[in-house]
Each structure stands twice: as C-alpha cells, then as structure tokens.
N, C-alpha and C positions, 0 to 999 in steps of 0.2 A: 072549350077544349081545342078549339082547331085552330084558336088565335093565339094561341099559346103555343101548338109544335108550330107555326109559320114564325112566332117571336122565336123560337128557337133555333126554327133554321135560318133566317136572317142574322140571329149572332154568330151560329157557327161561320156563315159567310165571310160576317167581319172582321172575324179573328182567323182564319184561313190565312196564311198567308202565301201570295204570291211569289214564284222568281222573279228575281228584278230583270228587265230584258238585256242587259250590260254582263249578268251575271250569266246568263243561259247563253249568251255570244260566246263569253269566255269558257264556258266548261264544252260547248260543243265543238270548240278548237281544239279545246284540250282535248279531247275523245280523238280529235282526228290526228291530232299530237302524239298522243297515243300511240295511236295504230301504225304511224310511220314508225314512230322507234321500236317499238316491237318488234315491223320487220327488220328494219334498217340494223337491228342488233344479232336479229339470226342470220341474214343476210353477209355479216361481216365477221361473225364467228367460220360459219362456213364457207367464203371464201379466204378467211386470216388463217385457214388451218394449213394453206398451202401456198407461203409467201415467195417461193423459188422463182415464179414463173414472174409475181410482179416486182422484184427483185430484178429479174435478167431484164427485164423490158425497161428500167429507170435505169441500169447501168447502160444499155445500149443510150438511151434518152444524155447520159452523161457523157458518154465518150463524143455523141453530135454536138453539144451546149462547148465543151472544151472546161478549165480549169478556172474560167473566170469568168465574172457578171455575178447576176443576182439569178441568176436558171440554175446556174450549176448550185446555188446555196440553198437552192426549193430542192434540187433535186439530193443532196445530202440530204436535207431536213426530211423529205418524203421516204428517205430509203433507211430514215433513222425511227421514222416512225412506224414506218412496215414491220420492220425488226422489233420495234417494245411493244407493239399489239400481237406480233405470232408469240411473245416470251409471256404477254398477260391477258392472253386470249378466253383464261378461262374467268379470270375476276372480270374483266370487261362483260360479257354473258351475263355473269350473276347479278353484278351492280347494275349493269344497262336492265335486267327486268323486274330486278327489286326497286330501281328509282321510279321505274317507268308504273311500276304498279303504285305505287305512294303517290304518284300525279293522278292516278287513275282515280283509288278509293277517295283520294282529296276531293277530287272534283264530282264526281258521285254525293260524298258527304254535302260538299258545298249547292250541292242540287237540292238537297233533302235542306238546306240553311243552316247546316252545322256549321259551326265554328271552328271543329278540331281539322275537319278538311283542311283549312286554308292550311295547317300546319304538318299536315302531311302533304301538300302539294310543294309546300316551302320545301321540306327537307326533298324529297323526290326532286324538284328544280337545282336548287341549288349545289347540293352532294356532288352531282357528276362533276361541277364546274372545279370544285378544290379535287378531287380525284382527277381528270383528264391534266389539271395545272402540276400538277406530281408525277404524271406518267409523262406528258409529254408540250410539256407549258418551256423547255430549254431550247427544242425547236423553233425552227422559224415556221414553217408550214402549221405547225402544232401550238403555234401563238396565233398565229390568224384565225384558226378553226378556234381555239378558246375567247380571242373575243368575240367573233361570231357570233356562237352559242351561247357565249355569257350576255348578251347583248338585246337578244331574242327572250331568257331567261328572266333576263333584269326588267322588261318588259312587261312582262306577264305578272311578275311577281307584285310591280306596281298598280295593275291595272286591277290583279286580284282584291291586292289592300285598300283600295277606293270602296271595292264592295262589303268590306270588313263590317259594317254598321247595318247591313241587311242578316249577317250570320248570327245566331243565338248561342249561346255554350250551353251544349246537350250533351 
C-alpha cells in the first residue's frame, strides 16, 4: 500500500506542471506594468481635471520658442493634446482601467497556464493603442507617445506568444 501512494505522488509530480521561467519574468512585469498604469491613470484623471494652469504654462513656453522651429510644433501639439484629454477625461479613466484590468486577469490566467489569458492580455495591450491613435494619433507630441507605447506593447505581445505552447485551453 505505501508503494502505491509514493507511485501516486511521483505521478502527480510529473503531471504538475511548472511555470516556465520566460513566462513568470513576463507576468511579474506585467504586475509591475500594472500598477504604474493604475497610478499613472488616476494620476492624469486628477490632474487633466484642471488643464487651465497647464495650458497657461505651454502658452508662456510658446510666446519664449516664437512662431517657428520644431518647439513651437511640440508645443501646439502638446497644448492640442491637453485640450482632447480635459474633453475625454472621463473615457480615458474607464478604458485606461478596464484595459489595464484585462492585462491584469490575462497575466494572472497566464500564471495559472491558461490559454485565454494571453487573450485577454492581447485585447487589454493592444485596445489602448487603436483608442490613443483616434484621440490623439493627428498630433505630433501624440504620434511619438503612440509609437512609444505601441513599441513597448508590440514587445510584450511577442515575447507573450513565444510562451503560447506552455498555455492549455481551460
């Protein structure tokens, strides 16, 4: 009897399976991924509720640059992007913590070896990037932060899908 539950728990051993160490790098970025855009979206809620002050500070910034170069075209671009985040301050909120939650459970799932994670990590990653290219993808300031982000994003999303063949569909 006792060679029997130790043949037992040696199977369950075998069949256990591990995270892969590639995968547990990636989801514990993620986590930290996370937590910055968390903040980084209340943080910008509550200071984009009151664009006045950084409005006057980029107009001062504008009258020093003068009418021409590539300063004065950051500085429109910056002062056009002030204005379409105080007018979508409140979608920006809701999408920044419903994407940010769908990287979250993704990577969570992807902990556990689900499969469906990657696919909630995908939409959560990727979503923001066609959303931010619609609000403010006409910018100059708001094209370098979209590739940026899309960059970092594109990133992730490949390093994820290398892991693809460790996840199961559960």
């Amino acid at each position: 009897m006792e060679k029997s539950s130790q043949t037992n728990e040696v199977f369950a051993q075998q069949t256990r399976r591990e995270l892969p160490g590639m995968l547990n790098v990636l989801t514990i970025l993620t986590f930290i991924g996370c937590g910055i855009a968390y903040l980084s979206t209340f943080y910008s809620y509550i200071t984009g509720n009151n664009p006045d002050k950084q409005i006057e500070e980029l107009n001062e910034a504008r009258e020093k640059v003068g009418d021409s170069g590539f300063g004065a075209k950051m500085i429109d671009s910056s002062l056009d992007m002030v204005q379409k985040s105080y007018e979508n301050r409140y979608l920006l909120l809701i999408s920044g913590l419903i994407f940010t939650t769908l990287c979250l459970i993704g990577a969570l799932q992807m902990r556990k070896l689900k499969r469906p994670g990657y696919y909630y990590y995908l939409i959560g990653e990727l979503a923001p990037i066609v959303l931010m290219a619609g609000l403010f993808g006409s910018s100059i300031f708001g094209a370098i932060m979209l590739i940026f982000g899309s960059l970092i994003a594109i990133v992730f999303v490949v390093l994820y899908s290398t892991q693809l063949k460790y996840l199961e569909n559960k």
